[in-house]
N, C-alpha and C positions, 0 to 999 in steps of 0.2 A: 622186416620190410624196410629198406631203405628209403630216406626222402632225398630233400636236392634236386628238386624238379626245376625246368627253366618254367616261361611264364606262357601259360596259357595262348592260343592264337587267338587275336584279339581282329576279326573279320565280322564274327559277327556278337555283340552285346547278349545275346542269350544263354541261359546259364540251367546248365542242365541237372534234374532233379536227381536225387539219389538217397535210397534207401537203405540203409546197415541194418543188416540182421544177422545174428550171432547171439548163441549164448554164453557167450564171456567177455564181459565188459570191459577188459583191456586190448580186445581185438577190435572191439565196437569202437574203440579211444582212439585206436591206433590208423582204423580206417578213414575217419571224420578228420581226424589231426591232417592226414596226407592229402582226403579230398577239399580241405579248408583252403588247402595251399594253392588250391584250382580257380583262375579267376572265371571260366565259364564252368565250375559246377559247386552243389549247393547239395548238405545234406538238408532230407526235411522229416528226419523219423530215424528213430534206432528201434529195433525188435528185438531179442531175447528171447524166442520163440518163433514156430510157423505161423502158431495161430495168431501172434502179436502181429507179425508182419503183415498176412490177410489183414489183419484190420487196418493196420495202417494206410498200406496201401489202397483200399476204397475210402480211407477219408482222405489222403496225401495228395493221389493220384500219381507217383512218381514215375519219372519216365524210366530208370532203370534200378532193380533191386539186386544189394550185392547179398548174396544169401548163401550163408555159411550150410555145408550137407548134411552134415549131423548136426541135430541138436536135439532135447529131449522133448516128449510126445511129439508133434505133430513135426517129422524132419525136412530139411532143406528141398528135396527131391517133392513129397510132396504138397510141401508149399506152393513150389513153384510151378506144381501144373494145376493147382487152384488160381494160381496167379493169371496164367499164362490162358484159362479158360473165359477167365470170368473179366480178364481186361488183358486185352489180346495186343492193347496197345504198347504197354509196358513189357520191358526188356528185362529177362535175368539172368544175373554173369549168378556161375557159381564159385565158391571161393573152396576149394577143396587140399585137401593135403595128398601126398604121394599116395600113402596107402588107403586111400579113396575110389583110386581108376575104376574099380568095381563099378562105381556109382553112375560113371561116364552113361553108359548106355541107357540107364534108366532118367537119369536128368536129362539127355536130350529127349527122349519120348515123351518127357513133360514138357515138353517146349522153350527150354535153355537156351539161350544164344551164346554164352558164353563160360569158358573156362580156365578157371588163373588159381594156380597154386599159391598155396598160401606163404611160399618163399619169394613169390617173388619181389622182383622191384618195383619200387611205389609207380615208376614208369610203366612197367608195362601192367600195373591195375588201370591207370589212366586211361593207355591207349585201349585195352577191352572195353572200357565205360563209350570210348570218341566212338570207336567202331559198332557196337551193337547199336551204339543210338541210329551210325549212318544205314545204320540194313544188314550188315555185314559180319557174321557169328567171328569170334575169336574164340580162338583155341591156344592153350598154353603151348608153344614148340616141344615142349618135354612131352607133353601128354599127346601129343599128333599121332603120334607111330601106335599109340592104344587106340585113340579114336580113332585111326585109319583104319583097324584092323574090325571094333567095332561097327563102323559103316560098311566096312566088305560083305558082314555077317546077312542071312535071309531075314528079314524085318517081318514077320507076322504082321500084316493090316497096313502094311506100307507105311510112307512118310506121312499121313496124317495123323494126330491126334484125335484119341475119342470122341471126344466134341467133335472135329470139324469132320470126322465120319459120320456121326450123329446127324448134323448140319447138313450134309452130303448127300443124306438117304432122304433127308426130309425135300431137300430143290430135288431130288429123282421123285417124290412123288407128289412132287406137283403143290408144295407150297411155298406163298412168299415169304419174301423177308418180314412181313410183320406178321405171319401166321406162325413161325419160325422161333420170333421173340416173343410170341404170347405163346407160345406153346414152353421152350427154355425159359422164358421170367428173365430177359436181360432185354437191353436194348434194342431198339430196329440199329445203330448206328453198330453195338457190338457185331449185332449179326454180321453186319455189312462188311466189318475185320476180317471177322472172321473169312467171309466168299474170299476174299480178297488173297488172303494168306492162302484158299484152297486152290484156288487159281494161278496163283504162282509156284506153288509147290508142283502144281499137278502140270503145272507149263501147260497151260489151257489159256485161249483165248478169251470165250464165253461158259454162262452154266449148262447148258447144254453139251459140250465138247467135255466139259469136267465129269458129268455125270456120265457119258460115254466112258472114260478113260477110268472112270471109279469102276463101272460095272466088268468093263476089262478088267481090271486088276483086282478085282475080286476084291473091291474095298466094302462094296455097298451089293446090294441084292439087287 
């Protein structure tokens, strides 16, 4: 991965969090070295594991985790849909090599925003970090033509994730959000992510119209 990046846009003073996780410590070295170079971003943790990473990220709170696919026991993929369940806020690129694409499919159904092979330029790790923070998934150009072919494919259970199906079936039967979060053991404000994320996935106005279009689509009973 190449460095030689110019210098950050300097609009707005905040400086965004970032997570390394890898289990090899010269890729961990090499990631922090290029994002040091970032005047808006900051690492606040390196992992070495999934399960490293889970922790870290509920003490860090970082806004986006760079999380390597393989790693040993608990791997990248799913890391990252513990990540992605349990703090819905936080963004994760995944940092995958060529003979990975396999993984493609199963890392976005964990809730991945992003995907940057592990060749490339330190630039475009940068711009996947700018972009997933703005809302907006990035996908490596090499790997498009696999995820395109992937997204063509019949999705069993649709675009949501277990959880926000879970979530889903509970607003169809008539509970609120903090019946919602005492029943899951997370936040009333997780919960609220979470609607949030279902509603726009589901291009739904209110919960009502969501839970119409779930029982349509045969998400929810």
């Amino acid at each position: 991965m190449s460095s030689g990046l110019g210098s950050a846009p300097q609009t707005d003073a905040r400086r965004i969090s970032c997570l390394v996780a890898d289990d090899h410590a010269i890729v961990r070295e090499g990631l922090r070295r290029v994002l040091s170079q970032i005047d808006d971003m900051v690492v606040v943790g390196e992992a070495s594991s999934g399960e490293a990473a889970l922790e870290l990220v509920a003490r860090r709170r970082p806004e986006v985790v760079l999380m390597d696919a393989r790693m040993p026991g608990m791997g990248g993929v799913a890391a990252a849909g513990r990540i992605t369940t349990d703090h819905p806020e936080v963004r994760v690129v995944m940092f995958t090599a060529h003979s990975e694409q396999d993984l493609l499919w199963e890392a976005l159904d964990a809730g991945a925003q992003g995907f940057v092979l592990k060749d490339s330029e330190s630039a475009a790790l940068v711009g996947a970090v700018r972009q997933v923070v703005a809302g907006e998934p990035y996908v490596d150009p090499r790997l498009a033509p696999d995820f395109l072919r992937q997204l063509a494919r019949p999705r069993p259970g649709g675009i949501l994730s277990a959880r926000e199906r879970e979530i889903l079936q509970m607003l169809a039967d008539g509970h609120s959000n903090r019946e919602v979060s005492e029943r899951l053991v997370v936040s009333v404000e997780t919960v609220k992510t979470h609607v949030k994320h279902i509603l726009a996935k589901l291009e739904a106005e209110h919960r009502t119209q969501a839970v119409a279009i779930g029982i349509r689509q045969a998400l929810i009973r």
